[in-house]
PQR file with spaces between the fields and no chain letter, atoms N, CA, C, O and H, PARSE charges and radii, in Angstrom:
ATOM       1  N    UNK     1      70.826 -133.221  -35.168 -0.4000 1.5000
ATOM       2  CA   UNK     1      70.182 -131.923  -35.229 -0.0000 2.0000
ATOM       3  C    UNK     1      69.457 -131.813  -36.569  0.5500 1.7000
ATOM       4  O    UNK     1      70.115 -132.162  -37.549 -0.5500 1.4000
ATOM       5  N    UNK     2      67.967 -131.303  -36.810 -0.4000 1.5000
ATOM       6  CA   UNK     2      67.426 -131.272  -37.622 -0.0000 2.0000
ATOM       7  C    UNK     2      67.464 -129.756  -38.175  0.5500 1.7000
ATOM       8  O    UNK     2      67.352 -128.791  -37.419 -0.5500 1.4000
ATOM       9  H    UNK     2      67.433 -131.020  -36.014  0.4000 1.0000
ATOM      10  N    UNK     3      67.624 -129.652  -39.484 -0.4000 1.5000
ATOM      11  CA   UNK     3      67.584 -128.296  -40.537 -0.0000 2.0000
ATOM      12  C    UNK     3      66.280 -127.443  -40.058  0.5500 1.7000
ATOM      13  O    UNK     3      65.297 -128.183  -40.052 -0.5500 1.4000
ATOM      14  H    UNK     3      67.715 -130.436  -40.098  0.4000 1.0000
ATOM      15  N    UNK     4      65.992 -126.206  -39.683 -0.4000 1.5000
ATOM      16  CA   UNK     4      64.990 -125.604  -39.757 -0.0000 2.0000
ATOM      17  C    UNK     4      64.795 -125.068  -41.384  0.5500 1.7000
ATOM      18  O    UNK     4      65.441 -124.203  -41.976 -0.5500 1.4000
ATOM      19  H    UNK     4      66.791 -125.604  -39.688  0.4000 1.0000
ATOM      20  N    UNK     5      63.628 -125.938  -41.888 -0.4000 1.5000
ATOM      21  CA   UNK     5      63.273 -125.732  -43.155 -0.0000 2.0000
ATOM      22  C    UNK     5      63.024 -124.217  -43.507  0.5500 1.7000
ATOM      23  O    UNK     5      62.480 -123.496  -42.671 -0.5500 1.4000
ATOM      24  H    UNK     5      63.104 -126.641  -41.407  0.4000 1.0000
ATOM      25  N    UNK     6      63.443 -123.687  -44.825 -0.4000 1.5000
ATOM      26  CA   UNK     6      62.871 -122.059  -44.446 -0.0000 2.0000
ATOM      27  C    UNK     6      61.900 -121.910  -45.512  0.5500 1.7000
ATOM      28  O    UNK     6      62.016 -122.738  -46.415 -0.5500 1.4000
ATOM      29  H    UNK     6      63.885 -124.273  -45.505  0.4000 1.0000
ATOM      30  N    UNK     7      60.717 -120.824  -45.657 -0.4000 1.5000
ATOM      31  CA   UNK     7      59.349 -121.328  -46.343 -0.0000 2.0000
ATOM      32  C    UNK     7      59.428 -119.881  -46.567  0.5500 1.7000
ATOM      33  O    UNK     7      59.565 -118.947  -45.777 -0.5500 1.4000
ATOM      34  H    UNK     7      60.624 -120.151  -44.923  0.4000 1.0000
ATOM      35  N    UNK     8      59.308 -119.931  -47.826 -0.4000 1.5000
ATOM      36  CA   UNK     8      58.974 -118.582  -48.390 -0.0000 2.0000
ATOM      37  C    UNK     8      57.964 -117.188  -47.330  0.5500 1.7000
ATOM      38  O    UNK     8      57.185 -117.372  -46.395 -0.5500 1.4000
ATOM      39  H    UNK     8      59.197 -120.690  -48.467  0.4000 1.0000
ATOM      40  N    UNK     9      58.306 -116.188  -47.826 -0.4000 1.5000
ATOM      41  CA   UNK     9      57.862 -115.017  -47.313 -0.0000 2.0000
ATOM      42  C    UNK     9      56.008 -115.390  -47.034  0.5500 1.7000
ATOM      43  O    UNK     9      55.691 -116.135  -47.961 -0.5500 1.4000
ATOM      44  H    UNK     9      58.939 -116.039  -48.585  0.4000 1.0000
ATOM      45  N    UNK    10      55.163 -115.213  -46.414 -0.4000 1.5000
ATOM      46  CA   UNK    10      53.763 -115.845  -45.978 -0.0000 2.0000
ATOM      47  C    UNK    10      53.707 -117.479  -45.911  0.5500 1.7000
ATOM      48  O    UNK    10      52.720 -118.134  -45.578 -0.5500 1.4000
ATOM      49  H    UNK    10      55.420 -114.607  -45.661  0.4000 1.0000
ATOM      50  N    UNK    11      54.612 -117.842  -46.188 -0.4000 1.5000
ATOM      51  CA   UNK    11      54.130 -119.612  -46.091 -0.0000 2.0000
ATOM      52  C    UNK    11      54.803 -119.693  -44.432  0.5500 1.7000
ATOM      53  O    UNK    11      55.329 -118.740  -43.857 -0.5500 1.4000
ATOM      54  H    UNK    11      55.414 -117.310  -46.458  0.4000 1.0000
ATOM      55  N    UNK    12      54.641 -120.971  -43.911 -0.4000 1.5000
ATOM      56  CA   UNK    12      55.165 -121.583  -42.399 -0.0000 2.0000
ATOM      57  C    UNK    12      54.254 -123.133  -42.329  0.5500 1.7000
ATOM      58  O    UNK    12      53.305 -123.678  -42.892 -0.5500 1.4000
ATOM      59  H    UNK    12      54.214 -121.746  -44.377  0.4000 1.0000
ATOM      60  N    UNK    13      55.051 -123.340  -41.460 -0.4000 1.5000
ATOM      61  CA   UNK    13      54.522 -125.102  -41.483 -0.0000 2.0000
ATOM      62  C    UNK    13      53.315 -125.833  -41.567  0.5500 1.7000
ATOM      63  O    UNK    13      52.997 -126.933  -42.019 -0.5500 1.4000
ATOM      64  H    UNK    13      55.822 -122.897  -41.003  0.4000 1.0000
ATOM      65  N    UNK    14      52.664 -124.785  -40.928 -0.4000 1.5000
ATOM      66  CA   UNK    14      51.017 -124.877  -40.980 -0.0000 2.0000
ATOM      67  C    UNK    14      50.168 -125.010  -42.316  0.5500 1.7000
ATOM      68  O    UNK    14      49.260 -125.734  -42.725 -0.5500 1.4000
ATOM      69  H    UNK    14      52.922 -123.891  -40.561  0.4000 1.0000
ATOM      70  N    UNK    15      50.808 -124.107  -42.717 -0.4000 1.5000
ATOM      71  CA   UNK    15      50.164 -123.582  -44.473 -0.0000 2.0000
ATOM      72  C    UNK    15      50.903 -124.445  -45.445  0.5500 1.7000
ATOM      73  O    UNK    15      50.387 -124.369  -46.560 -0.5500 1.4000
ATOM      74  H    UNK    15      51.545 -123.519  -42.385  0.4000 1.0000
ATOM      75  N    UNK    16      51.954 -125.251  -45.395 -0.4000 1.5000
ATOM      76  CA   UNK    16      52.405 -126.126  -46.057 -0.0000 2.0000
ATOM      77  C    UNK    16      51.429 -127.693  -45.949  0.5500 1.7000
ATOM      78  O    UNK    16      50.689 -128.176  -46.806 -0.5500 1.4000
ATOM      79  H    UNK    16      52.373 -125.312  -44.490  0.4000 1.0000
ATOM      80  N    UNK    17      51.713 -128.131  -44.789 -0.4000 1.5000
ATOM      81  CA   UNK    17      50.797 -129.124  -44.193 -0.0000 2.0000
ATOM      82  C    UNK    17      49.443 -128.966  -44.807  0.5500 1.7000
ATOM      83  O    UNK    17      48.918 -129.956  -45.316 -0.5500 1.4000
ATOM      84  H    UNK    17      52.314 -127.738  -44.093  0.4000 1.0000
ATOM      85  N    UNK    18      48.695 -127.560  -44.806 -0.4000 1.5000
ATOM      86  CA   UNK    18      47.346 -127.853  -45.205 -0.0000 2.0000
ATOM      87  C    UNK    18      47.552 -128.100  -46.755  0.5500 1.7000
ATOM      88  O    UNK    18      47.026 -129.129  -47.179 -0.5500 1.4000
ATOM      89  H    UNK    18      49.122 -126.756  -44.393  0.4000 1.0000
ATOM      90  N    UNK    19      48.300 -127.241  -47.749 -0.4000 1.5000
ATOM      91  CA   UNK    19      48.702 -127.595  -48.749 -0.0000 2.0000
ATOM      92  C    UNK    19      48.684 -128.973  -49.224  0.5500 1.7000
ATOM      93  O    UNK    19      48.173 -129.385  -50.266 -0.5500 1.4000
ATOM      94  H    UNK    19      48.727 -126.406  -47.405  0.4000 1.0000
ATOM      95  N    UNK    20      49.201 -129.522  -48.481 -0.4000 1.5000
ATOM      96  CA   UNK    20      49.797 -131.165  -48.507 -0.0000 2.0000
ATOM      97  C    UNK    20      48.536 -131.719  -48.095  0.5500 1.7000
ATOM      98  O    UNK    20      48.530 -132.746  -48.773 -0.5500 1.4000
ATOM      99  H    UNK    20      49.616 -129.187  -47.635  0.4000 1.0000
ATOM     100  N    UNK    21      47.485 -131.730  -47.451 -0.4000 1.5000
ATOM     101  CA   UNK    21      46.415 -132.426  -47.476 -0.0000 2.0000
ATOM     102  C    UNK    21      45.494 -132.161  -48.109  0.5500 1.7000
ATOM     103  O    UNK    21      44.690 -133.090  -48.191 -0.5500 1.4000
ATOM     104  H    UNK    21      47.489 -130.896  -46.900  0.4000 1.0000
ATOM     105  N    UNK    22      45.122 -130.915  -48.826 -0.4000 1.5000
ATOM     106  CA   UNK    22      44.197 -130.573  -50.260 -0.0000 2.0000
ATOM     107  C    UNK    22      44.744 -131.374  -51.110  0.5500 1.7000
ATOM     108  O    UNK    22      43.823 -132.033  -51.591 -0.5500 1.4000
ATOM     109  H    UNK    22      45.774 -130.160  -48.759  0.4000 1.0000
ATOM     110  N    UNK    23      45.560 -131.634  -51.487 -0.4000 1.5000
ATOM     111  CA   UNK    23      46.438 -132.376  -52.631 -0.0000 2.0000
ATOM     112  C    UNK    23      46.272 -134.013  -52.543  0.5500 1.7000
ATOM     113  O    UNK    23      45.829 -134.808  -53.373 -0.5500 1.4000
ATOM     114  H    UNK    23      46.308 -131.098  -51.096  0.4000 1.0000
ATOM     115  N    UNK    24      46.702 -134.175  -51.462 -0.4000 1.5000
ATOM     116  CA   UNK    24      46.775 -136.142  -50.830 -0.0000 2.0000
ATOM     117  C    UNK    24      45.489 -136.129  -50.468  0.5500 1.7000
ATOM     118  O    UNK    24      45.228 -137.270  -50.087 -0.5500 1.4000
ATOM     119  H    UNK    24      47.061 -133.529  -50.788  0.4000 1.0000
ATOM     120  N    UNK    25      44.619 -135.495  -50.390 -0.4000 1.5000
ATOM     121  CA   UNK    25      42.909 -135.873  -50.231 -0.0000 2.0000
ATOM     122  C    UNK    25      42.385 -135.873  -51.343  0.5500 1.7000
ATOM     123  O    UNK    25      41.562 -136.787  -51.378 -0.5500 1.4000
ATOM     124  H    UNK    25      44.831 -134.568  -50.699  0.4000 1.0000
ATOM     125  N    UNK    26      42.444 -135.081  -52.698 -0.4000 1.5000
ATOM     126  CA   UNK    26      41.920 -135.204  -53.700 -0.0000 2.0000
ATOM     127  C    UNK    26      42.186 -136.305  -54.901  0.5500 1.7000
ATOM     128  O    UNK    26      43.250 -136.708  -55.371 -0.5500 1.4000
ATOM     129  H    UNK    26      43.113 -134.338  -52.669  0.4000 1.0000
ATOM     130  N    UNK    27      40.736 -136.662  -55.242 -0.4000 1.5000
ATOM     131  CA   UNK    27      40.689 -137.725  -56.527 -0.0000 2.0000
ATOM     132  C    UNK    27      41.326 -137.229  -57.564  0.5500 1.7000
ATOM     133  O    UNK    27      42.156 -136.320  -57.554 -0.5500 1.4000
ATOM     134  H    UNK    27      39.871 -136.335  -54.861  0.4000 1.0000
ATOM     135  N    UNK    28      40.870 -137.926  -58.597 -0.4000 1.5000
ATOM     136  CA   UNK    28      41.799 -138.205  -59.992 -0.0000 2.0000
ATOM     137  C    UNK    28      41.029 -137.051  -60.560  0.5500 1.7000
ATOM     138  O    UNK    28      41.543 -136.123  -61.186 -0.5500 1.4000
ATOM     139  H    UNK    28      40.196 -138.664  -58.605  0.4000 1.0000
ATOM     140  N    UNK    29      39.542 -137.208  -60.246 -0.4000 1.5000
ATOM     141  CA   UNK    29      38.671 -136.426  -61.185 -0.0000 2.0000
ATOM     142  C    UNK    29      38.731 -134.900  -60.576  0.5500 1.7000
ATOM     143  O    UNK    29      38.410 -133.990  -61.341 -0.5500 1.4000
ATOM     144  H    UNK    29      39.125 -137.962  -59.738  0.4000 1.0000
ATOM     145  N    UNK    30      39.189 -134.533  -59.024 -0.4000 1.5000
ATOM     146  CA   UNK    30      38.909 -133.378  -58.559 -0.0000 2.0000
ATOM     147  C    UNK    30      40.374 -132.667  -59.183  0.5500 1.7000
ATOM     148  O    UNK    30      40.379 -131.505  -59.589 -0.5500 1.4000
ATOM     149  H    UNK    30      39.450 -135.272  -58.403  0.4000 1.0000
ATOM     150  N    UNK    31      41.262 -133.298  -59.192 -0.4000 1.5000
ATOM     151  CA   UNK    31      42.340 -133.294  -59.398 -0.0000 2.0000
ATOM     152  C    UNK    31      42.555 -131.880  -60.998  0.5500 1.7000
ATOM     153  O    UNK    31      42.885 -130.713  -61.207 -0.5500 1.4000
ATOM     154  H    UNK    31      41.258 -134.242  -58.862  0.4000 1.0000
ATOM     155  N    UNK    32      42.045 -133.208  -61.743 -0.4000 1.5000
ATOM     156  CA   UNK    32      41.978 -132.738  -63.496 -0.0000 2.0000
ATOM     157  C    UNK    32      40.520 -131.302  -63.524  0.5500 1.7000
ATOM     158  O    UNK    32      40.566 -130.370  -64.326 -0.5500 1.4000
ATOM     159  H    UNK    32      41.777 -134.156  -61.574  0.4000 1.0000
ATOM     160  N    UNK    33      39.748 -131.418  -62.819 -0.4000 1.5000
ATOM     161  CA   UNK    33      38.900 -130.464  -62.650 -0.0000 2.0000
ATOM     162  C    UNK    33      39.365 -129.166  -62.407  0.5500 1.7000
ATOM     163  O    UNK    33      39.086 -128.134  -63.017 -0.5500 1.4000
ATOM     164  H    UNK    33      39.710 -132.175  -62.167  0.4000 1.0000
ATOM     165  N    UNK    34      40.225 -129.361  -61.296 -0.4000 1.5000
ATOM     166  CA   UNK    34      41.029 -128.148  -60.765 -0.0000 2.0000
ATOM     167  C    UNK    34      41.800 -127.385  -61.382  0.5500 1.7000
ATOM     168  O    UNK    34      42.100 -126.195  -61.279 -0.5500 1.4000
ATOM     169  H    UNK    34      40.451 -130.200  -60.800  0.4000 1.0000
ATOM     170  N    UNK    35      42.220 -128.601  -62.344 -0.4000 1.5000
ATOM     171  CA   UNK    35      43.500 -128.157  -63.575 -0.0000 2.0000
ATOM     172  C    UNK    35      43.352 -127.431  -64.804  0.5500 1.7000
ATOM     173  O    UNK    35      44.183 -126.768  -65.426 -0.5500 1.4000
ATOM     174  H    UNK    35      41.976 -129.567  -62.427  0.4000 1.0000
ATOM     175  N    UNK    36      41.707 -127.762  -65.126 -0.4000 1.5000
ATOM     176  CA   UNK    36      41.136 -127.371  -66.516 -0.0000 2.0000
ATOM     177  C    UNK    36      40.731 -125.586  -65.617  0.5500 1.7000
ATOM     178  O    UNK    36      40.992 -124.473  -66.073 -0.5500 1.4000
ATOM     179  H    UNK    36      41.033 -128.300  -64.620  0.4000 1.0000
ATOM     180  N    UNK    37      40.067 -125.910  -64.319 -0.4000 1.5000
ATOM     181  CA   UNK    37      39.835 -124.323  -63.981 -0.0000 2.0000
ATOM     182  C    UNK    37      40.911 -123.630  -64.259  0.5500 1.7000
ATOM     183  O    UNK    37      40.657 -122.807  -65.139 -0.5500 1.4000
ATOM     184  H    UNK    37      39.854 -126.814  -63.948  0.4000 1.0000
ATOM     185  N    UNK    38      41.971 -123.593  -63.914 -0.4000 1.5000
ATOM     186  CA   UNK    38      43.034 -123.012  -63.794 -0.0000 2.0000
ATOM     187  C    UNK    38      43.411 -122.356  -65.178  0.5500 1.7000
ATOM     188  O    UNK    38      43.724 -121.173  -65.311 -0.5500 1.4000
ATOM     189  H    UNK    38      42.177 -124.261  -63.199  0.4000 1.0000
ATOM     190  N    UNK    39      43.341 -123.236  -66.134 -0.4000 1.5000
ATOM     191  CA   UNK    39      43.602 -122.662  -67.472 -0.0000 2.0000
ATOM     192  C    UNK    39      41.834 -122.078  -68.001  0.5500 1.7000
ATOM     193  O    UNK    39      41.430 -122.011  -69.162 -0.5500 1.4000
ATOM     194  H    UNK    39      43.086 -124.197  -66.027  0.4000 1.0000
ATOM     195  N    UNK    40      41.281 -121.827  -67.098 -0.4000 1.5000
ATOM     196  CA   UNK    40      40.005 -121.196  -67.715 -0.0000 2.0000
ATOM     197  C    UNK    40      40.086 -119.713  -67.397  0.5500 1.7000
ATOM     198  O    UNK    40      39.693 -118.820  -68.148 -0.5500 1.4000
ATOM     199  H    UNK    40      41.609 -121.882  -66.155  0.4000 1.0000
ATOM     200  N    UNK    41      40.724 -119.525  -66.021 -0.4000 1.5000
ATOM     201  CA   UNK    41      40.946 -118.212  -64.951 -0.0000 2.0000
ATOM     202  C    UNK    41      41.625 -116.859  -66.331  0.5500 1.7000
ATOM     203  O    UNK    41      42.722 -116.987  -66.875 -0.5500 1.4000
ATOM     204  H    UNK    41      41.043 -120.251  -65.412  0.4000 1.0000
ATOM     205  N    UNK    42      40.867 -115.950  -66.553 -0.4000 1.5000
ATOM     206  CA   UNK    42      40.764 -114.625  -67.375 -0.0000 2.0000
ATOM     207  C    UNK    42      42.072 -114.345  -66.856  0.5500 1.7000
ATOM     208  O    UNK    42      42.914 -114.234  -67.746 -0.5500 1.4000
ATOM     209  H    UNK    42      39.976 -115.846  -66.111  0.4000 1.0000
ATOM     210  N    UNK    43      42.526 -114.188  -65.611 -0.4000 1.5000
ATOM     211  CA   UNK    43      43.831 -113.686  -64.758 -0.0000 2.0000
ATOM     212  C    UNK    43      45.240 -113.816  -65.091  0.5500 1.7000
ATOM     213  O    UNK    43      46.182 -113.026  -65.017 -0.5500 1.4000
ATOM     214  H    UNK    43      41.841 -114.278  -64.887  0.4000 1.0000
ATOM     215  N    UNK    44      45.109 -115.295  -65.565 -0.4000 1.5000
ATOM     216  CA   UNK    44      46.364 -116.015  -65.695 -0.0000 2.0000
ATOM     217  C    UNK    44      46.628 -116.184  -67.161  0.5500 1.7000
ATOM     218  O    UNK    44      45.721 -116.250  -67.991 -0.5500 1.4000
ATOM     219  H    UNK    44      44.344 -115.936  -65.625  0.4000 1.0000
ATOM     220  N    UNK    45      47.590 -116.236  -67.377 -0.4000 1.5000
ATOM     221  CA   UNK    45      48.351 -116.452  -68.695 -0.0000 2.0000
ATOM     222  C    UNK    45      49.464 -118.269  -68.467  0.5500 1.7000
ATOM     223  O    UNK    45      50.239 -118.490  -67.536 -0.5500 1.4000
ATOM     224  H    UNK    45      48.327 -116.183  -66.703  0.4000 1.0000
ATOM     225  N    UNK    46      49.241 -118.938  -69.277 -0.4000 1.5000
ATOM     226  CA   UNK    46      50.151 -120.534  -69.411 -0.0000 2.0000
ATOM     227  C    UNK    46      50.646 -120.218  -70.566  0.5500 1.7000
ATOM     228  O    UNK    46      49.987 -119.981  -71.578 -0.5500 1.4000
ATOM     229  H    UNK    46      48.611 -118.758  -70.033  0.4000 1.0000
ATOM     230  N    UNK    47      52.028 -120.200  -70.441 -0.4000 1.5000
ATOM     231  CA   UNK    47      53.243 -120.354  -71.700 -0.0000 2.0000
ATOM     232  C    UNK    47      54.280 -121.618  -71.729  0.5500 1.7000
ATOM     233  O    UNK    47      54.680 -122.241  -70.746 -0.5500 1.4000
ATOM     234  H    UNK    47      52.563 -120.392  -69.619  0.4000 1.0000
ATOM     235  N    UNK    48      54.503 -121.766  -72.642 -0.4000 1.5000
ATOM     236  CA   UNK    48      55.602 -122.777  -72.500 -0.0000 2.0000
ATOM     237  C    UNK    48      56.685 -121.974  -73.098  0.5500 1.7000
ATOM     238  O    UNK    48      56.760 -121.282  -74.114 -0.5500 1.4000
ATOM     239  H    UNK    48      54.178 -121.259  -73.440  0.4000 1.0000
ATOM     240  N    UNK    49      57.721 -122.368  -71.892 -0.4000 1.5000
ATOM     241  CA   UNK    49      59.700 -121.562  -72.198 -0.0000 2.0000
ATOM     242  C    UNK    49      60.502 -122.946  -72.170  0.5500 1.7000
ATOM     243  O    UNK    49      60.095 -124.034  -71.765 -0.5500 1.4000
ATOM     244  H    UNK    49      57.660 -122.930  -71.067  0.4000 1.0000
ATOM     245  N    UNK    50      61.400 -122.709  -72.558 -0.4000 1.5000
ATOM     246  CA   UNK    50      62.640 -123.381  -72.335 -0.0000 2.0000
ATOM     247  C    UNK    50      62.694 -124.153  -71.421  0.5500 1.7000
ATOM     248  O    UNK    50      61.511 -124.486  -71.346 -0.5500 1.4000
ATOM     249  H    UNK    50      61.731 -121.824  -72.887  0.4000 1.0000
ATOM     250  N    UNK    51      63.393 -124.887  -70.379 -0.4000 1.5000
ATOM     251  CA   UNK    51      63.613 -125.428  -69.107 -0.0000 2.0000
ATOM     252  C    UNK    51      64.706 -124.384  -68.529  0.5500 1.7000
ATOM     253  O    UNK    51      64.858 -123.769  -67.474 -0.5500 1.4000
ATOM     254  H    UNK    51      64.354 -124.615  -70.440  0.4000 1.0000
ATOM     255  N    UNK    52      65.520 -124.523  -69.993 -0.4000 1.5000
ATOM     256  CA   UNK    52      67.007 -123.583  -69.208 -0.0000 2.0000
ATOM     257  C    UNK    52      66.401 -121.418  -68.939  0.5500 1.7000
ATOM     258  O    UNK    52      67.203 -120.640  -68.424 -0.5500 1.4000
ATOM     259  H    UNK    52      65.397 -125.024  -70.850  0.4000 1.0000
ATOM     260  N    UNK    53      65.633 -121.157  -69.191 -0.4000 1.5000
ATOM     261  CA   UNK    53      64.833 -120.394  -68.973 -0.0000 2.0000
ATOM     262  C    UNK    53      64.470 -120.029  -67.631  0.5500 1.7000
ATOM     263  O    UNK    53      64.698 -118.952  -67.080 -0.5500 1.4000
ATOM     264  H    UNK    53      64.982 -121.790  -69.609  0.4000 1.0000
ATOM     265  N    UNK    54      63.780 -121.206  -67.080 -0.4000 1.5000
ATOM     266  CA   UNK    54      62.871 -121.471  -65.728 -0.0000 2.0000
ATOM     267  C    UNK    54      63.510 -120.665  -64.644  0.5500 1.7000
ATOM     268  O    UNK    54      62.883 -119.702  -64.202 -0.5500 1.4000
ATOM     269  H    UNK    54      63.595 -122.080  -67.527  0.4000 1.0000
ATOM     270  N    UNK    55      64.769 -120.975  -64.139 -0.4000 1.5000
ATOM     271  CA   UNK    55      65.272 -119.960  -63.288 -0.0000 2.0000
ATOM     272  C    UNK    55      65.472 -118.537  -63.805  0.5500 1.7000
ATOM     273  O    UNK    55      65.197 -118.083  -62.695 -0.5500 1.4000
ATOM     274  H    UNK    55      65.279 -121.757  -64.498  0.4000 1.0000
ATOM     275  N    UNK    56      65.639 -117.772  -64.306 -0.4000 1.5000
ATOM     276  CA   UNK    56      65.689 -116.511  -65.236 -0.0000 2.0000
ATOM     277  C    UNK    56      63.762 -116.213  -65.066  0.5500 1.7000
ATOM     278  O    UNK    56      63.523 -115.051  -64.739 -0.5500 1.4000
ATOM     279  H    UNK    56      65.863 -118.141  -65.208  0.4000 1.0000
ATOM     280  N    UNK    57      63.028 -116.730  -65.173 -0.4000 1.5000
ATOM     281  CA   UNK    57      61.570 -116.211  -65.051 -0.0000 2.0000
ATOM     282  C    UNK    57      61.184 -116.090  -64.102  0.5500 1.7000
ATOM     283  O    UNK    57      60.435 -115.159  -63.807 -0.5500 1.4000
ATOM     284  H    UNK    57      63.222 -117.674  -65.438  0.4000 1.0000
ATOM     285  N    UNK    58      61.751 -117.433  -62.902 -0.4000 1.5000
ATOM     286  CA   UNK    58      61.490 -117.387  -61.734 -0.0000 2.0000
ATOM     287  C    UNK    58      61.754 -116.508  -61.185  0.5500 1.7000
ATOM     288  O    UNK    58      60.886 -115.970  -60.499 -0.5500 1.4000
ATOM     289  H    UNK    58      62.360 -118.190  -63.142  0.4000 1.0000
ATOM     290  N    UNK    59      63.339 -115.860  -61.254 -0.4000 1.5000
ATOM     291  CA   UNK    59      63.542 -114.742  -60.723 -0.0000 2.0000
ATOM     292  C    UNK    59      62.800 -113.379  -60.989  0.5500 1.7000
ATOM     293  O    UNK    59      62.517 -112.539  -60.134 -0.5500 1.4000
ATOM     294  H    UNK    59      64.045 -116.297  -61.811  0.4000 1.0000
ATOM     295  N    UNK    60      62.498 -113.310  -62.551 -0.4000 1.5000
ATOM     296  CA   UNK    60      62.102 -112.149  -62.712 -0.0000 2.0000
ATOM     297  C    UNK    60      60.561 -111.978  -61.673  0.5500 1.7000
ATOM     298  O    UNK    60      60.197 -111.023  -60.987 -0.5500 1.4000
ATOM     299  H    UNK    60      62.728 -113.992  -63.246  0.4000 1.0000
ATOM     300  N    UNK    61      59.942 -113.247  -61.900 -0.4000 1.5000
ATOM     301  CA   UNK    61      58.472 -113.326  -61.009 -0.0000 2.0000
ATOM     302  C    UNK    61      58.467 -112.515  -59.670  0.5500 1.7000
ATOM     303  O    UNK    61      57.669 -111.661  -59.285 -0.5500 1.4000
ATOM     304  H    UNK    61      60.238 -114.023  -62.457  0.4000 1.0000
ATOM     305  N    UNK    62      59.977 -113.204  -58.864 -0.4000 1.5000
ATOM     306  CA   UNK    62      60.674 -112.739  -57.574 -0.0000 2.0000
ATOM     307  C    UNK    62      60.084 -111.328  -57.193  0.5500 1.7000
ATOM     308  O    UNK    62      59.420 -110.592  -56.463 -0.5500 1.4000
ATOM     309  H    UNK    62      60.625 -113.897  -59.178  0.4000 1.0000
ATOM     310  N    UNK    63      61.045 -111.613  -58.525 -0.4000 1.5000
ATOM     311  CA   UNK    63      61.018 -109.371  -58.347 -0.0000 2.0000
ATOM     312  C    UNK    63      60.164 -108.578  -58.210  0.5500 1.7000
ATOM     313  O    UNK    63      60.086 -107.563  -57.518 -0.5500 1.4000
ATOM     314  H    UNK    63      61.584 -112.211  -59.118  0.4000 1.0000
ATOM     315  N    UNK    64      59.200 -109.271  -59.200 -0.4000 1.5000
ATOM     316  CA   UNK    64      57.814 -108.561  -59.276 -0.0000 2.0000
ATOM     317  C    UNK    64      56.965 -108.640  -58.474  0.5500 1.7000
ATOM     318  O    UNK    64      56.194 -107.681  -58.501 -0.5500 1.4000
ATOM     319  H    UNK    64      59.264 -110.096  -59.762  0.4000 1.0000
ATOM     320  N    UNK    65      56.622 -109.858  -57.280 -0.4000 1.5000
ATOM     321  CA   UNK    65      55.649 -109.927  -56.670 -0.0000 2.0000
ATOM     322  C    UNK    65      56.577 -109.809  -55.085  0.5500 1.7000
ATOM     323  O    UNK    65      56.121 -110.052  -53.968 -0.5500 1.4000
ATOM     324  H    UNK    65      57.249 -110.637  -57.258  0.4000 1.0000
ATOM     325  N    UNK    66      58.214 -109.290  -55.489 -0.4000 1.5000
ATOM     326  CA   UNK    66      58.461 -109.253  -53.810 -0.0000 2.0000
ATOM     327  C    UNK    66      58.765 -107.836  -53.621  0.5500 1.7000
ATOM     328  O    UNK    66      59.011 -107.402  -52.495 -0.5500 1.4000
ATOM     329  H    UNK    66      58.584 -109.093  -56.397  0.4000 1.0000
């Protein structure tokens, strides 16, 4: 008997899968392109925490966007 995987609140198998082929289709260069946008985006904020942290932010994120 196989586990029914469970996928966060809007995700499902479909939307994972496409996930998974934007990623395994893209080059080295689309790749790092994508990455530099990301830290260009006005929206977003990149910090560096702790590791032992990571769950404690994650959750707080939880909270906030559930």
């Amino acid at each position: 008997m196989t586990k029914q995987s469970e996928f966060p609140r809007g995700w499902d198998e479909e939307r994972v899968l496409r996930v998974l082929a934007h990623y395994e289709s893209q080059t080295e260069n689309e790749a790092v392109a994508e990455d530099e946008a990301a830290y260009e985006d006005p929206g977003h904020t990149f910090m560096e925490i702790p590791n032992e942290l990571v769950p404690v932010v994650r959750e707080l994120l939880a909270k906030k966007t559930g």
